[in-house]
C-alpha positions as protocol buffer text, in pm:
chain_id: "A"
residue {
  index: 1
  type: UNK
  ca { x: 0 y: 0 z: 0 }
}
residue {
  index: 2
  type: UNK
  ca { x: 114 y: 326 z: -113 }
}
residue {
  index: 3
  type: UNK
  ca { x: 184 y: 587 z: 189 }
}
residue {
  index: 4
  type: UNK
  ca { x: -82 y: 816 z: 175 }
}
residue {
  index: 5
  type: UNK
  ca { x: -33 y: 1193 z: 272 }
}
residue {
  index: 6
  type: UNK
  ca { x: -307 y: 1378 z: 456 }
}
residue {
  index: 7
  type: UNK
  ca { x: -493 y: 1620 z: 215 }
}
residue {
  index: 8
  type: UNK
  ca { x: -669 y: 1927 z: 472 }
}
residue {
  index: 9
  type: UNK
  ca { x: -655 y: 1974 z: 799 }
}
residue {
  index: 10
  type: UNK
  ca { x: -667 y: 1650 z: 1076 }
}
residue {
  index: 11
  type: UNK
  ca { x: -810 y: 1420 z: 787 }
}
residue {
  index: 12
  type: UNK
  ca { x: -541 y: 1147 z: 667 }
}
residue {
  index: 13
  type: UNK
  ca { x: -181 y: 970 z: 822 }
}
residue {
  index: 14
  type: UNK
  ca { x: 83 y: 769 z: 781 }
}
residue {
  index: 15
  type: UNK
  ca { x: 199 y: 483 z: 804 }
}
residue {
  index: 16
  type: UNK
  ca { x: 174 y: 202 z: 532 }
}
residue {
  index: 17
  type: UNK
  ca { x: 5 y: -156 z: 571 }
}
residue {
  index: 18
  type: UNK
  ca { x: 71 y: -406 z: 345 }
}
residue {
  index: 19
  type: UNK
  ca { x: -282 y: -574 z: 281 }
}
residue {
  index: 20
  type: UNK
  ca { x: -279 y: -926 z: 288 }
}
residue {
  index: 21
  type: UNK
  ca { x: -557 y: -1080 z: 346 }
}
residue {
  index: 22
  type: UNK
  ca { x: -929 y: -960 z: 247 }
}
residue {
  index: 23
  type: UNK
  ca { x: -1153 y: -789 z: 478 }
}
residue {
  index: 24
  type: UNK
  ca { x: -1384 y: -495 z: 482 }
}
residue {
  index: 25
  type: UNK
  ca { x: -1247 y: -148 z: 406 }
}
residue {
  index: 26
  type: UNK
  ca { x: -1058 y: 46 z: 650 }
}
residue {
  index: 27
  type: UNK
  ca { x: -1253 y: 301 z: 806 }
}
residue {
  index: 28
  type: UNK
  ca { x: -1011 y: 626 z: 973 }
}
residue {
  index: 29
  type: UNK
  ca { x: -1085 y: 640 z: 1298 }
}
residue {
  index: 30
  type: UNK
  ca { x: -1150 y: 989 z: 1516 }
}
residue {
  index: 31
  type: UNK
  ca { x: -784 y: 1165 z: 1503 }
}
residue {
  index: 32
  type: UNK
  ca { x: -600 y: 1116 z: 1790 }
}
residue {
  index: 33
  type: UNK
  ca { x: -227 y: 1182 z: 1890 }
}
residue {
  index: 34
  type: UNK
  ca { x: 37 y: 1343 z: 2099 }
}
residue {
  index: 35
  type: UNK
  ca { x: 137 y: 1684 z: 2137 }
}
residue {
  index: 36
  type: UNK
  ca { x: 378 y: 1841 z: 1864 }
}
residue {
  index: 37
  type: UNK
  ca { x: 551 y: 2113 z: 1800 }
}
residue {
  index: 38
  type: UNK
  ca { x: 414 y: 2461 z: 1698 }
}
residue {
  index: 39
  type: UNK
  ca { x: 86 y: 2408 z: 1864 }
}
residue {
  index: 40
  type: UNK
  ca { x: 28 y: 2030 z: 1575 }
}
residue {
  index: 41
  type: UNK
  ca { x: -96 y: 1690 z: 1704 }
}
residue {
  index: 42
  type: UNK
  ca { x: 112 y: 1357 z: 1651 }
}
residue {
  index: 43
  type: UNK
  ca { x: -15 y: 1117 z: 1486 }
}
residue {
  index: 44
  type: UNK
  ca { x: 27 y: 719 z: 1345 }
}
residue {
  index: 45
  type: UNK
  ca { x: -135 y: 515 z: 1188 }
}
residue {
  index: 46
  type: UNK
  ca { x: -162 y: 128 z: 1058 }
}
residue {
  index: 47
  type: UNK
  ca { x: -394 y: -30 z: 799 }
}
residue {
  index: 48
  type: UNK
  ca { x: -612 y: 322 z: 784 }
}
residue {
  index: 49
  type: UNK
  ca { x: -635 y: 366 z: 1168 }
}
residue {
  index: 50
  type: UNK
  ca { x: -504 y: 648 z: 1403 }
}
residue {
  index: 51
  type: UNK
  ca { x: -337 y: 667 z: 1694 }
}
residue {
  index: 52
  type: UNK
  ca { x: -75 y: 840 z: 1901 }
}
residue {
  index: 53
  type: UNK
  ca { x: 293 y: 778 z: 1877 }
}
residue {
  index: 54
  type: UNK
  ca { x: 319 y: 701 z: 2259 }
}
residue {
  index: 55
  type: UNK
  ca { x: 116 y: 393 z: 2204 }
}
residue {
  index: 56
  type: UNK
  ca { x: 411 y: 208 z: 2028 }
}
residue {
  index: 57
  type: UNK
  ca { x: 571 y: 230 z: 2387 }
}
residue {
  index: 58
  type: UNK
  ca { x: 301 y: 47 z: 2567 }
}
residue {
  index: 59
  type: UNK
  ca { x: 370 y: -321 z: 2694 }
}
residue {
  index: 60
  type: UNK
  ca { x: 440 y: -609 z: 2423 }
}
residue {
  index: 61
  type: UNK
  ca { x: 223 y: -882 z: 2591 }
}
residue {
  index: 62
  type: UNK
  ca { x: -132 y: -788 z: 2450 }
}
residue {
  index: 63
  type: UNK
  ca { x: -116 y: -1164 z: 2329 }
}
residue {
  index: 64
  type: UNK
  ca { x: -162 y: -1251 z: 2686 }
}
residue {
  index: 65
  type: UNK
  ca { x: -487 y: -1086 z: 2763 }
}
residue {
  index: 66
  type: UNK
  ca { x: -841 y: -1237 z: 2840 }
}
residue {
  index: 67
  type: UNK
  ca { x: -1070 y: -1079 z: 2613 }
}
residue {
  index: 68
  type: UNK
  ca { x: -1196 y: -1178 z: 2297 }
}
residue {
  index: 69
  type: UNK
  ca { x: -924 y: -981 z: 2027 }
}
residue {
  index: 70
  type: UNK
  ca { x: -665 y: -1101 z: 2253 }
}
residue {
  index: 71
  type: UNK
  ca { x: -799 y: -1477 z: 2193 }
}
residue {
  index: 72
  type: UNK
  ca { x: -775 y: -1402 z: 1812 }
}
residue {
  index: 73
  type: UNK
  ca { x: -481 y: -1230 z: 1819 }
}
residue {
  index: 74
  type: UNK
  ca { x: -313 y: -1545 z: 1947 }
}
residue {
  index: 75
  type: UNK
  ca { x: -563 y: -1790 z: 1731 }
}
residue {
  index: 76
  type: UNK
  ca { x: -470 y: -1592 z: 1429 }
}
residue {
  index: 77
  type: UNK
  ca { x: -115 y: -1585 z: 1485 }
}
residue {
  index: 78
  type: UNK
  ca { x: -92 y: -1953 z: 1521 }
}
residue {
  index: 79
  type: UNK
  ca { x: -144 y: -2015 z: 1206 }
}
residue {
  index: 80
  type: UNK
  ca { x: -20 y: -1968 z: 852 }
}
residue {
  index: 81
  type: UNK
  ca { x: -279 y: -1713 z: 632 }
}
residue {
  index: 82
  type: UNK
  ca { x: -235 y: -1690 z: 252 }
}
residue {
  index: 83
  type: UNK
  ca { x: 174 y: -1798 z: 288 }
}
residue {
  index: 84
  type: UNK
  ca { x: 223 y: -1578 z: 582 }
}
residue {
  index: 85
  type: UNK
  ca { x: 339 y: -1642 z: 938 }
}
residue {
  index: 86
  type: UNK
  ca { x: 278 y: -1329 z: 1151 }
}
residue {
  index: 87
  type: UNK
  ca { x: 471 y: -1351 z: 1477 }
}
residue {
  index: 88
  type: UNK
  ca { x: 360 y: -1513 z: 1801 }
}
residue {
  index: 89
  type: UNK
  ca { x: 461 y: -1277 z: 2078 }
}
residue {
  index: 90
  type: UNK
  ca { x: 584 y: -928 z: 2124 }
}
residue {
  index: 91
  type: UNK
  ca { x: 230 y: -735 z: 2022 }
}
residue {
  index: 92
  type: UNK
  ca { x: 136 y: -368 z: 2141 }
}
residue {
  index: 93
  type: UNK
  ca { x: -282 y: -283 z: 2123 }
}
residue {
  index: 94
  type: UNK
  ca { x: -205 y: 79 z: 2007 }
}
residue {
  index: 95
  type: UNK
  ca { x: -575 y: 150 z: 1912 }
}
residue {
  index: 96
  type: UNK
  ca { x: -868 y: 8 z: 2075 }
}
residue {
  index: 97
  type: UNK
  ca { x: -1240 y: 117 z: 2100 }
}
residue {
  index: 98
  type: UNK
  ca { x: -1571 y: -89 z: 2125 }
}
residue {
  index: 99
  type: UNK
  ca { x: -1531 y: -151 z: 1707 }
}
residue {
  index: 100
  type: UNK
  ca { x: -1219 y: -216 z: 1624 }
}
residue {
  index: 101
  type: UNK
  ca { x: -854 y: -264 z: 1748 }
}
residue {
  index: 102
  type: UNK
  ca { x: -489 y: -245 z: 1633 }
}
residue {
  index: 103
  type: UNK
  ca { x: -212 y: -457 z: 1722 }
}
residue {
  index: 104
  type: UNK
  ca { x: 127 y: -388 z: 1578 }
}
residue {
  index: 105
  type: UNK
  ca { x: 515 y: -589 z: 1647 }
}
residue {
  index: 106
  type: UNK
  ca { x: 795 y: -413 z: 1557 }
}
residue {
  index: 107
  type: UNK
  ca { x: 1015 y: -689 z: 1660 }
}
residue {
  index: 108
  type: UNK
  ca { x: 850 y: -945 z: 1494 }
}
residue {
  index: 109
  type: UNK
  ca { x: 896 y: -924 z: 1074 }
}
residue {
  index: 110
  type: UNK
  ca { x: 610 y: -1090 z: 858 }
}
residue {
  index: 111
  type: UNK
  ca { x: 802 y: -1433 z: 747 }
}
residue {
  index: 112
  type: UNK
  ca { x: 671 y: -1571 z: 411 }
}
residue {
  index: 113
  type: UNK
  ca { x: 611 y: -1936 z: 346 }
}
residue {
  index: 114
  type: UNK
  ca { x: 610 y: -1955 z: -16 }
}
residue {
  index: 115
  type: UNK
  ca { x: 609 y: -1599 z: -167 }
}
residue {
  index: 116
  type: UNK
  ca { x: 927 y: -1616 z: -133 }
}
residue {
  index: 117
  type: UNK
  ca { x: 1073 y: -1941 z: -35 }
}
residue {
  index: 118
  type: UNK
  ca { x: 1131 y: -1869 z: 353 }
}
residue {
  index: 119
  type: UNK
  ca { x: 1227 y: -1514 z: 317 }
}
residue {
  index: 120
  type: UNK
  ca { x: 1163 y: -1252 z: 618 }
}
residue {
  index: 121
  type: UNK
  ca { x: 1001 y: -920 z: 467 }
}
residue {
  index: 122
  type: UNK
  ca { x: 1157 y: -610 z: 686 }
}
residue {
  index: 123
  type: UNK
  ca { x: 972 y: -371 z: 901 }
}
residue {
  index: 124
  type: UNK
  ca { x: 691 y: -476 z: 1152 }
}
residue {
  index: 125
  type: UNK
  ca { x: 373 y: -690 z: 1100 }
}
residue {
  index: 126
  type: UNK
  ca { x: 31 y: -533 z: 1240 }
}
residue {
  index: 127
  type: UNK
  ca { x: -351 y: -699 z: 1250 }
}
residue {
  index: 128
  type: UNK
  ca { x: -624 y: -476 z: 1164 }
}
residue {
  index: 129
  type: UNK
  ca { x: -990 y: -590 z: 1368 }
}
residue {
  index: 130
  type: UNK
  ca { x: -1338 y: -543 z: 1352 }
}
residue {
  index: 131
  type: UNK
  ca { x: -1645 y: -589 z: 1637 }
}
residue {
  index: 132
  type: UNK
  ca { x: -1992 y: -613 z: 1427 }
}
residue {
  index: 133
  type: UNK
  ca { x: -2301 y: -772 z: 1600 }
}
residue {
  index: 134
  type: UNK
  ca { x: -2068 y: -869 z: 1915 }
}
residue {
  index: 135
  type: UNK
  ca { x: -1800 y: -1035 z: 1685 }
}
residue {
  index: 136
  type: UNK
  ca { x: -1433 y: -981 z: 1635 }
}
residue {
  index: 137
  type: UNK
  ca { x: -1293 y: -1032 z: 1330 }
}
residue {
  index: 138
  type: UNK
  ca { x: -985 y: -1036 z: 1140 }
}
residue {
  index: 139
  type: UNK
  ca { x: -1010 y: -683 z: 869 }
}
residue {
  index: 140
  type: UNK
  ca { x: -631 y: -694 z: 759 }
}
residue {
  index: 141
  type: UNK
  ca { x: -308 y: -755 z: 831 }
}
residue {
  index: 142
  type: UNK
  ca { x: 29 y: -760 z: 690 }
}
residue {
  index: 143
  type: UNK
  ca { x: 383 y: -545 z: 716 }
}
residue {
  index: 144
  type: UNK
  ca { x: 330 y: -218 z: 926 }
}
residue {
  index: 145
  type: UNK
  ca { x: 635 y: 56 z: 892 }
}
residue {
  index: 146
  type: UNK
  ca { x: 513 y: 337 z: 1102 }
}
residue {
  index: 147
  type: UNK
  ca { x: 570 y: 674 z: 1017 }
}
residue {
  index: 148
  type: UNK
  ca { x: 407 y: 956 z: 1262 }
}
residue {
  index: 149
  type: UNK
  ca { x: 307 y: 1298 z: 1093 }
}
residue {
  index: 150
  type: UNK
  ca { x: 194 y: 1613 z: 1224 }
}
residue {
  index: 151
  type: UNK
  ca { x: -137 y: 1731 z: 1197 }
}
residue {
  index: 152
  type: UNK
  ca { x: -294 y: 2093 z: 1288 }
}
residue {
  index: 153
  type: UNK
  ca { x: -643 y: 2209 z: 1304 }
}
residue {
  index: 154
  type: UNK
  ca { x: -599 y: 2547 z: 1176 }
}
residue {
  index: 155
  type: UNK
  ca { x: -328 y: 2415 z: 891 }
}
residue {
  index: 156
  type: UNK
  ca { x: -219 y: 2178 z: 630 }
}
residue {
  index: 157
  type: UNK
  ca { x: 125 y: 2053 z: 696 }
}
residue {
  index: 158
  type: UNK
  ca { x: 301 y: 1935 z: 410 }
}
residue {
  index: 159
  type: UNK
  ca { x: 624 y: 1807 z: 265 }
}
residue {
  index: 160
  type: UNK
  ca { x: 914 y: 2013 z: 110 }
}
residue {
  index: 161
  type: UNK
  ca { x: 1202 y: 1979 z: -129 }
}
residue {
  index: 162
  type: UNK
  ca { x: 1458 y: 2226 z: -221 }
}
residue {
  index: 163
  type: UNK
  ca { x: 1407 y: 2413 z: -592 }
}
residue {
  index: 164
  type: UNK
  ca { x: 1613 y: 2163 z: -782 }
}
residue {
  index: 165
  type: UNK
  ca { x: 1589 y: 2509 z: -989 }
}
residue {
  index: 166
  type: UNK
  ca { x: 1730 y: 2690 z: -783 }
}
residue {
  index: 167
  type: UNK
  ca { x: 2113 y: 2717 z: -623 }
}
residue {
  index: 168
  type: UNK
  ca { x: 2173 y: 2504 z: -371 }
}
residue {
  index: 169
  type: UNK
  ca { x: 2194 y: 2698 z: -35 }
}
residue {
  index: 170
  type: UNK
  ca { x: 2598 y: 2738 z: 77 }
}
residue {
  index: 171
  type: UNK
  ca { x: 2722 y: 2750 z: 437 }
}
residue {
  index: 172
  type: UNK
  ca { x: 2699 y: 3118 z: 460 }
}
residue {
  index: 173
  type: UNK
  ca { x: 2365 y: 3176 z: 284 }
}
residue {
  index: 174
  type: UNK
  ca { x: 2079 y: 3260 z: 527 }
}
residue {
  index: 175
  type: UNK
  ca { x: 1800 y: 3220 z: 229 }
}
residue {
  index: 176
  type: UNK
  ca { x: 1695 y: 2859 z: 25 }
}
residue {
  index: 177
  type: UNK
  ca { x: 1457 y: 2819 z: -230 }
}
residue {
  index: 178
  type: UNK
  ca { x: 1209 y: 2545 z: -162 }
}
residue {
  index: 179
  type: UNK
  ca { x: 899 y: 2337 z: -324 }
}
residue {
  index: 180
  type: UNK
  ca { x: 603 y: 2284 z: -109 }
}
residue {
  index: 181
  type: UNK
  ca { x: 453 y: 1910 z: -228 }
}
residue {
  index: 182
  type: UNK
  ca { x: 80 y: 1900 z: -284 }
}
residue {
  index: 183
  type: UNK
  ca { x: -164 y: 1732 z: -433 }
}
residue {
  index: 184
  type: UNK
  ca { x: -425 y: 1865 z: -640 }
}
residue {
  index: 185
  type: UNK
  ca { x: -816 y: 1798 z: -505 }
}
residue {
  index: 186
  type: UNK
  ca { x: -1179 y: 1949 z: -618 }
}
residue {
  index: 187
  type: UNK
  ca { x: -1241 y: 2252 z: -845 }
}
residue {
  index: 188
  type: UNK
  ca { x: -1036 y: 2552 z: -838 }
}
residue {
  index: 189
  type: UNK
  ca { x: -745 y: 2435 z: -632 }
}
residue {
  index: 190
  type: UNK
  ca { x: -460 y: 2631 z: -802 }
}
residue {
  index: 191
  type: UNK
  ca { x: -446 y: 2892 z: -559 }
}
residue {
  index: 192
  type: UNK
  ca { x: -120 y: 2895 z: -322 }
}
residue {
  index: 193
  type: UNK
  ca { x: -253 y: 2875 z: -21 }
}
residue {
  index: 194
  type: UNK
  ca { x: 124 y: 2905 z: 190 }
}
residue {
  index: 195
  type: UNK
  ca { x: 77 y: 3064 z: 513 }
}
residue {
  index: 196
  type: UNK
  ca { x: 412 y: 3002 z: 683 }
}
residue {
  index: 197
  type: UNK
  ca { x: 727 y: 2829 z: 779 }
}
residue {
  index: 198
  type: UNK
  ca { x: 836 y: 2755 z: 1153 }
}
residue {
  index: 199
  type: UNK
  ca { x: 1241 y: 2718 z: 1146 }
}
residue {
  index: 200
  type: UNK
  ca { x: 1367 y: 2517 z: 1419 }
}
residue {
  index: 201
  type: UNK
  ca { x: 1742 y: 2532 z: 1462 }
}
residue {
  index: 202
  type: UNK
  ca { x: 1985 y: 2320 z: 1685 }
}
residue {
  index: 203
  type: UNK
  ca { x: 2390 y: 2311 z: 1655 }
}
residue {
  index: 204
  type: UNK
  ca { x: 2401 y: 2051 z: 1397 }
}
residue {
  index: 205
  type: UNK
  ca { x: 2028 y: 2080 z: 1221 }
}
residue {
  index: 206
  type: UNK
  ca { x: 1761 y: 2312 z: 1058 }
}
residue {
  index: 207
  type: UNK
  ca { x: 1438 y: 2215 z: 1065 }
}
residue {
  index: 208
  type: UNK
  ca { x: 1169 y: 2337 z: 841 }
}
residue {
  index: 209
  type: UNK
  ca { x: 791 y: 2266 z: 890 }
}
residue {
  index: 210
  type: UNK
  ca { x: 544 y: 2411 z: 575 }
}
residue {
  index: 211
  type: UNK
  ca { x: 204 y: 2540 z: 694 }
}
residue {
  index: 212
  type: UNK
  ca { x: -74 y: 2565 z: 429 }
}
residue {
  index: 213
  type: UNK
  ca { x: -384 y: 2754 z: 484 }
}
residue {
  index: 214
  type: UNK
  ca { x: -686 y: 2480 z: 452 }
}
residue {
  index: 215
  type: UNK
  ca { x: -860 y: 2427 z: 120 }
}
residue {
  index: 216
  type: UNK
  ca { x: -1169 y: 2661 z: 81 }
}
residue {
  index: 217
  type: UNK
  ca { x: -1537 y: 2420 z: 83 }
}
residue {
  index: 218
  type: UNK
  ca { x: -1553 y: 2368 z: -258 }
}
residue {
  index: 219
  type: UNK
  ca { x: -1925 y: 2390 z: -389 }
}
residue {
  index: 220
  type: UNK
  ca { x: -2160 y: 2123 z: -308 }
}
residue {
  index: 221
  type: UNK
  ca { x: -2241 y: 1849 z: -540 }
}
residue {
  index: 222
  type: UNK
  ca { x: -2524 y: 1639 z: -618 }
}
residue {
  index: 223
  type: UNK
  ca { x: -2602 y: 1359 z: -397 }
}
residue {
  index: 224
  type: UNK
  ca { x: -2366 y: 1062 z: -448 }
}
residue {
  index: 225
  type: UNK
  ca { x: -2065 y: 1258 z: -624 }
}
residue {
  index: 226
  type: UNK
  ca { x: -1752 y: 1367 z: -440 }
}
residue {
  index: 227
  type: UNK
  ca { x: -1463 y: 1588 z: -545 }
}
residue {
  index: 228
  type: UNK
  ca { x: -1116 y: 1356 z: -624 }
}
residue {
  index: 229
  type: UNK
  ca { x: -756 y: 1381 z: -601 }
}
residue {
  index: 230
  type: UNK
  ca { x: -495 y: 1368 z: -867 }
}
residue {
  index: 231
  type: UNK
  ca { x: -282 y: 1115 z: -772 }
}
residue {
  index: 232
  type: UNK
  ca { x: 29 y: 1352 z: -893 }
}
residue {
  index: 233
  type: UNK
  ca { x: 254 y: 1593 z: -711 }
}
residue {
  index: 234
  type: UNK
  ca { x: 234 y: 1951 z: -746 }
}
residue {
  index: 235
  type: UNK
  ca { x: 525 y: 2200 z: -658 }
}
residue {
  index: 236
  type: UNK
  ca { x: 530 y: 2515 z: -546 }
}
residue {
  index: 237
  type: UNK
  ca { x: 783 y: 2752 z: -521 }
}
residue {
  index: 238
  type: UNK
  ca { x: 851 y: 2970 z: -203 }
}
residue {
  index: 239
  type: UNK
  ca { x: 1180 y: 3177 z: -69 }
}
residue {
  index: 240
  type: UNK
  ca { x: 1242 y: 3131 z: 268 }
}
residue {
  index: 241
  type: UNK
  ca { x: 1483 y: 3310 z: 511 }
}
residue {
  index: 242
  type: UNK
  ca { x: 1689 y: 3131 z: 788 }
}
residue {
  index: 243
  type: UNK
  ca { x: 1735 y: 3336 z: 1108 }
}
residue {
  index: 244
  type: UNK
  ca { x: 2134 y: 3205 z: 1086 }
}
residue {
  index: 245
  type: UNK
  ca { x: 2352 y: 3077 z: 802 }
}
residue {
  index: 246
  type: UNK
  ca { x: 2359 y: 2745 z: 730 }
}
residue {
  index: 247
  type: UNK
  ca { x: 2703 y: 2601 z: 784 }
}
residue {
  index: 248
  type: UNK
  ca { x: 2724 y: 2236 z: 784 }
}
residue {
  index: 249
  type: UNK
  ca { x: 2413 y: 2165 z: 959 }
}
residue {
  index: 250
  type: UNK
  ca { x: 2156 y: 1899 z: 819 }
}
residue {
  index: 251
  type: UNK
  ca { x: 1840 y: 2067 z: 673 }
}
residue {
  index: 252
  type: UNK
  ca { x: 1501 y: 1880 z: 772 }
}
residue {
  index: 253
  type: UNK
  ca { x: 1164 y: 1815 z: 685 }
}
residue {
  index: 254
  type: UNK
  ca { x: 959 y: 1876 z: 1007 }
}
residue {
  index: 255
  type: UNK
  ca { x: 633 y: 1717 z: 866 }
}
residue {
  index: 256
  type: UNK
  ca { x: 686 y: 1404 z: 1015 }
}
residue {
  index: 257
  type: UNK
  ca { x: 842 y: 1325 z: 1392 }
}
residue {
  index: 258
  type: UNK
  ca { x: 1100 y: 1285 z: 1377 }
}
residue {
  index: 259
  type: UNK
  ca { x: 1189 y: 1484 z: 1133 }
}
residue {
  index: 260
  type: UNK
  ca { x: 1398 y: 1331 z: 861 }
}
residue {
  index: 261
  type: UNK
  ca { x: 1540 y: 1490 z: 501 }
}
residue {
  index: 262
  type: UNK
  ca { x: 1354 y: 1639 z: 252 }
}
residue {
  index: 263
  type: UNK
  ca { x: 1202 y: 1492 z: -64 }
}
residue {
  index: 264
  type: UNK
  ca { x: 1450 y: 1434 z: -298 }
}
residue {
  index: 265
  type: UNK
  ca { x: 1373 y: 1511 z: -699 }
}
């Protein structure tokens, strides 16, 4: 599954699950998440649900519990689904409510049986359930590789580059020419809708987080039609001013926590 990048304000997250088995669509939970910087939430996610960073530290024993997605998690583990052996021990609930619930192992790889012969896929596995009519069941599952984002009510927080364009900013320059990564959704969405850049500097790093102003309501339509997404990146170009040169510090993309470097052409 392709990571998917919010689109306006707390809707959308990030981190991708690899579907494996069938199920009934994911349905996002109610945003939830940690406290971030410049007044944003924290947020994860696995197979379409949300749910704060902090949860990924909780205990690794929710196969021992008594109720009834504990007694599938460990049913389900036990055996092999569709070539896949998900591990047996080590599981964190990071998301649980009366409809659904979230386990994820990050010690614990997804081992294949057949596809390929024996061969341990990296990253972490994570099982995706459902409560309907008082019964759990299995929705998805499959390799879980969590990424946490930030998320604001008043903003869109997106992802950078720098200009490829553009010079590339030198240890004494104080200015850089960056790309703010969109994509394009509904009618009339060609406006640039930047609002700001918070700059957050430490000895040996300087990191940038892009805020949009939201997406105006575009018009309604008739019942049963929605407004889409092209599934393409759009760039736009903005100046932006450091409060210090450069030097040799690290430039980084403060959408996601941690941060980590920006998008590369």
């Amino acid at each position: 599954m392709t990571l998917s990048r919010r689109s306006a304000g707390l809707a959308g997250l990030a981190v991708a699950l690899l579907s494996c088995g069938s199920g009934s669509t994911a349905t996002t939970a109610a945003s939830v998440g940690d406290p971030g910087p410049h007044g944003t939430v924290a947020v994860a996610t696995c197979g379409g649900r949300e749910f704060p960073p902090s949860a990924l530290h909780r205990p690794a024993d929710a196969e021992r519990g008594g109720d009834a997605p504990a007694a599938l998690l460990r049913s389900f583990t036990a055996s092999s689904r569709g070539g896949m052996l998900m591990p047996a021990h080590g599981w964190i609930e990071v998301l649980r409510s009366d409809t659904q619930a979230v386990f994820y192992d990050a010690g614990g790889a997804v081992t294949t049986g057949t596809i390929p012969d024996h061969a341990t896929m990296p990253g972490g596995s994570a099982i995706v359930m459902e409560q309907k009519d008082g019964r759990w069941s299995v929705a998805n599952w499959g390799v879980c590789n969590p990424v946490t984002e930030l998320r604001s009510a008043s903003y869109d927080v997106v992802p950078w580059r720098l200009d490829p364009q553009a010079p590339a900013p030198g240890p004494d320059g104080t200015s850089l020419v960056i790309d703010e990564i969109t994509m394009p959704c509904g009618p009339d969405d060609s406006r640039d809708r930047f609002d700001h850049a918070a700059v957050d500097e430490t000895g040996t790093t300087v990191t940038i987080t892009v805020f949009l102003r939201p997406r105006p309501s575009p018009p309604a339509l008739p019942s049963g039609q929605s407004y889409g997404c092209l599934t393409i990146d759009r760039f736009t170009r903005h100046t932006l001013h450091l409060p210090h040169p450069l030097g040799a510090r690290t430039l980084l993309d403060g959408e996601t926590q941690p941060p980590r470097p920006p998008r590369t052409p």
